[in-house]
C-alpha positions in Angstrom: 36.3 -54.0 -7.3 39.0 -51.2 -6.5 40.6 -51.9 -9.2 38.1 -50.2 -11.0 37.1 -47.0 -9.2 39.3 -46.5 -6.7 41.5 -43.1 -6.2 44.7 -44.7 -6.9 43.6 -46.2 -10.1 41.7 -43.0 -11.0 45.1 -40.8 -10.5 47.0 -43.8 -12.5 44.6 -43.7 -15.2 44.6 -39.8 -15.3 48.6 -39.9 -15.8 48.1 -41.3 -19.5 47.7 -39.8 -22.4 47.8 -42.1 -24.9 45.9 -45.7 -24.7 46.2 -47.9 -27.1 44.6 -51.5 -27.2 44.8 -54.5 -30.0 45.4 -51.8 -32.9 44.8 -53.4 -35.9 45.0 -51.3 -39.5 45.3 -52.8 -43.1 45.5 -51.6 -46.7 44.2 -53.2 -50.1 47.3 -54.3 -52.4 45.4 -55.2 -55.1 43.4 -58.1 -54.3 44.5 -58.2 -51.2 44.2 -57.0 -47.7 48.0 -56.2 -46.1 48.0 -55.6 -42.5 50.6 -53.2 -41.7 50.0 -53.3 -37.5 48.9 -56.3 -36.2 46.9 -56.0 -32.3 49.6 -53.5 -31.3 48.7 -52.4 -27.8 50.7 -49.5 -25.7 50.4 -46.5 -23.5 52.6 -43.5 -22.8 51.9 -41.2 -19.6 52.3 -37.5 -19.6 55.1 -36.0 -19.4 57.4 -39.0 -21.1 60.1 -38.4 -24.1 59.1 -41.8 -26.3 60.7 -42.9 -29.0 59.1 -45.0 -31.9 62.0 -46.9 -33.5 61.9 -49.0 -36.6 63.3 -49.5 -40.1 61.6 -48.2 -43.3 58.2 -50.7 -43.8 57.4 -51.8 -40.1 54.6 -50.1 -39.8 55.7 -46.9 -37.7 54.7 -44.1 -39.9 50.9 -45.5 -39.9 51.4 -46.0 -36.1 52.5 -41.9 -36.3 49.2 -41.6 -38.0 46.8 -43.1 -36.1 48.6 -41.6 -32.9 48.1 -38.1 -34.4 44.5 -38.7 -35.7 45.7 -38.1 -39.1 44.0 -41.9 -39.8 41.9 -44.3 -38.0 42.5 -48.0 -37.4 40.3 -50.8 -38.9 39.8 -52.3 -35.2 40.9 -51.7 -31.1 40.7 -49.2 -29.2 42.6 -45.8 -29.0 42.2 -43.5 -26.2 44.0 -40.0 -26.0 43.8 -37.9 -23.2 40.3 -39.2 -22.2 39.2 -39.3 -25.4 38.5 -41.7 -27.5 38.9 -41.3 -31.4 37.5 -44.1 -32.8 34.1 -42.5 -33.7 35.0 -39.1 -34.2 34.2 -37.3 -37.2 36.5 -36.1 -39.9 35.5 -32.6 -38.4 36.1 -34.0 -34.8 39.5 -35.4 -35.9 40.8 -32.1 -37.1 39.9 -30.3 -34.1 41.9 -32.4 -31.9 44.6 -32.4 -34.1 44.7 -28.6 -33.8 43.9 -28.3 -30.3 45.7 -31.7 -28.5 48.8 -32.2 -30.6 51.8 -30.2 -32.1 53.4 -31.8 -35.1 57.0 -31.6 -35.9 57.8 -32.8 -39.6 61.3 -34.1 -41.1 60.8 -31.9 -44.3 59.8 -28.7 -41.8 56.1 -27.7 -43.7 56.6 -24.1 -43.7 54.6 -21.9 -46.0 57.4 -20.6 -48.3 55.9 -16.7 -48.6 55.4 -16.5 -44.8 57.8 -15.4 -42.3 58.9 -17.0 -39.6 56.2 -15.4 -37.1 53.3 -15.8 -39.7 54.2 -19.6 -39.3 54.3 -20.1 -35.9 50.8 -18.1 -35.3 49.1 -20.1 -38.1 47.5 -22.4 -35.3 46.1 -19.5 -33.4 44.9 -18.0 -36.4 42.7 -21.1 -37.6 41.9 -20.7 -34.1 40.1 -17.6 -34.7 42.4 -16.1 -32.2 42.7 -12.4 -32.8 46.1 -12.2 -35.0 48.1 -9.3 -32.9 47.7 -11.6 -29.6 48.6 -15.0 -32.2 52.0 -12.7 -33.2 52.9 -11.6 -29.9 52.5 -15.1 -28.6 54.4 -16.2 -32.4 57.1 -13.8 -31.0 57.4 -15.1 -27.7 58.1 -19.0 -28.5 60.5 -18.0 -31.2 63.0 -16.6 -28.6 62.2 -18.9 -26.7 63.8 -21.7 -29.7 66.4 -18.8 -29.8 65.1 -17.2 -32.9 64.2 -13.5 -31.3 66.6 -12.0 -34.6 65.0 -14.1 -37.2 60.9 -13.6 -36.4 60.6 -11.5 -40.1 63.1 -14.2 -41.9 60.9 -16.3 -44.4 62.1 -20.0 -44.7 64.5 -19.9 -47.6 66.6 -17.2 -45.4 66.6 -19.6 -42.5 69.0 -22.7 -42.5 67.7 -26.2 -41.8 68.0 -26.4 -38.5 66.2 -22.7 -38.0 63.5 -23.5 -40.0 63.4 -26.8 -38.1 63.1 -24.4 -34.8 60.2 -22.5 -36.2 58.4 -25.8 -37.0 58.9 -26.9 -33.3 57.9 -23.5 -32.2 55.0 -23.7 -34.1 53.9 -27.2 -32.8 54.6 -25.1 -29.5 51.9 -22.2 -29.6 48.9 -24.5 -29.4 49.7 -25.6 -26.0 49.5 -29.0 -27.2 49.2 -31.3 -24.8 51.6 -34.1 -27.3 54.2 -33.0 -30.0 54.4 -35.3 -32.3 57.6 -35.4 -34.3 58.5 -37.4 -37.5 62.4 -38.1 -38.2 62.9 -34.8 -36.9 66.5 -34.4 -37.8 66.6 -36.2 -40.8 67.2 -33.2 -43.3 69.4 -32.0 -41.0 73.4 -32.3 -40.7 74.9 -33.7 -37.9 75.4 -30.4 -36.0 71.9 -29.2 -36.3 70.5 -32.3 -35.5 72.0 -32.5 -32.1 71.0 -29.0 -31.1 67.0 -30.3 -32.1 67.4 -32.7 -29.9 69.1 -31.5 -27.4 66.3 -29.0 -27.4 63.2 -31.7 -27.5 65.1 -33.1 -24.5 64.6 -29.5 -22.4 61.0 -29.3 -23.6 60.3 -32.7 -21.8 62.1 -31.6 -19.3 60.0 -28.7 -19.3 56.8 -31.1 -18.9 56.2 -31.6 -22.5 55.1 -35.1 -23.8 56.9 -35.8 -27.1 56.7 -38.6 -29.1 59.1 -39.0 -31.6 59.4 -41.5 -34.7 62.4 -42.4 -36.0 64.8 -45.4 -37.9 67.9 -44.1 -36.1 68.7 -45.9 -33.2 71.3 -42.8 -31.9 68.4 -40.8 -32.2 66.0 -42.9 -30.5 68.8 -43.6 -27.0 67.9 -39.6 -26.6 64.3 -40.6 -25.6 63.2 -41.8 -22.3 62.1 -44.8 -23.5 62.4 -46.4 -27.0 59.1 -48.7 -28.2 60.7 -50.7 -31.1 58.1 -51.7 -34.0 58.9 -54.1 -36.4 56.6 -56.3 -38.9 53.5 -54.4 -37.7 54.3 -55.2 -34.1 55.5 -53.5 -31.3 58.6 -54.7 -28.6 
């Protein structure tokens, strides 16, 4: 009977953040119904660098998804931070996205005719939060990514691996309680790409959860721990 309400298990269970039990998520093919993950089942605690490692097709960008509550799967059970998301509105959905996670993106998904600080508040703003606070705050996370000189730069005067900065500052602002990032350094050269992750690795340390998706296996060993998903399963 402890097992189920006693303090230990109640601290233990608190320490997660992400629960996930017999996933299961398909798409019609035609005719058919392809599963693409097949009773995946995981958790990762707060606080934990993870990386999701596998090859083009394995099913790790839907896993990304569903872990982001940008899609829902057919079956199982996902919990996140308490929560779960299986019936939760489209409305619900977006609300979680903008309040729980932070989302870092391989291709960056900066507004072209805003500035660097304009990004970065964006979150605050749909927030309704009152836009000189949502700047100063903007201002604050960009030195932070060691962009203080650059706030008023728009993305075409930033190189990859600044605008790649103001995307992770930008996942940042929220307080998010999981960044989420997707083949972070993959427009990035070789350079650039170490210095991203170099810094994800001193926002864990920081107490950051990050979860990061990726097909690159020297990317991956920079995580924590690596969860390897292949043919819709995980290993």
């Amino acid at each position: 009977m402890c097992e189920l309400w006693c303090p230990a298990n109640n601290n233990m269970q608190d320490n997660i953040l992400i629960l996930m039990k017999n996933i299961i998520k398909s798409y019609k093919l035609g005719k058919e119904d392809v599963v693409v993950l097949n009773n995946i089942s995981l958790q990762i605690k707060k606080g934990e660098f993870v990386a999701i490692l596998g090859p083009s097709g394995s099913g790790k960008s839907t896993l990304m998804n569903i872990i982001g509550c940008i899609d829902t799967a057919d079956s199982g059970e996902y919990i996140l931070s308490g929560e779960n998301i299986a019936d939760k509105t489209e409305d619900e959905l977006a609300y979680i996205r903008n309040q729980k996670i932070g989302f870092v993106f391989q291709k960056f998904n900066l507004l072209p005719k805003y500035t660097a600080v304009q990004n970065v508040a964006l979150p605050l703003l749909l927030r309704r939060v009152e836009r000189e606070k949502a700047n100063e705050k903007a201002k604050n996370i960009l030195e932070r990514v060691g962009l203080g000189d650059r706030i008023n730069h728009k993305p075409n005067e930033l190189s990859g691996g600044e605008q790649q900065r103001v995307s992770i500052a930008r996942a940042l602002i929220g307080d998010a309680e999981l960044l989420l990032a997707d083949e972070p350094t993959g427009n990035l050269d070789s350079k650039s790409g170490h210095e991203i992750l170099e810094m994800f690795i001193k926002l864990n340390n920081e107490g950051n959860t990050i979860v990061l998706i990726t097909h690159d296996l020297e990317v991956a060993k920079k995580a924590g721990r690596i969860i390897h998903v292949k043919d819709g399963k995980v290993y």
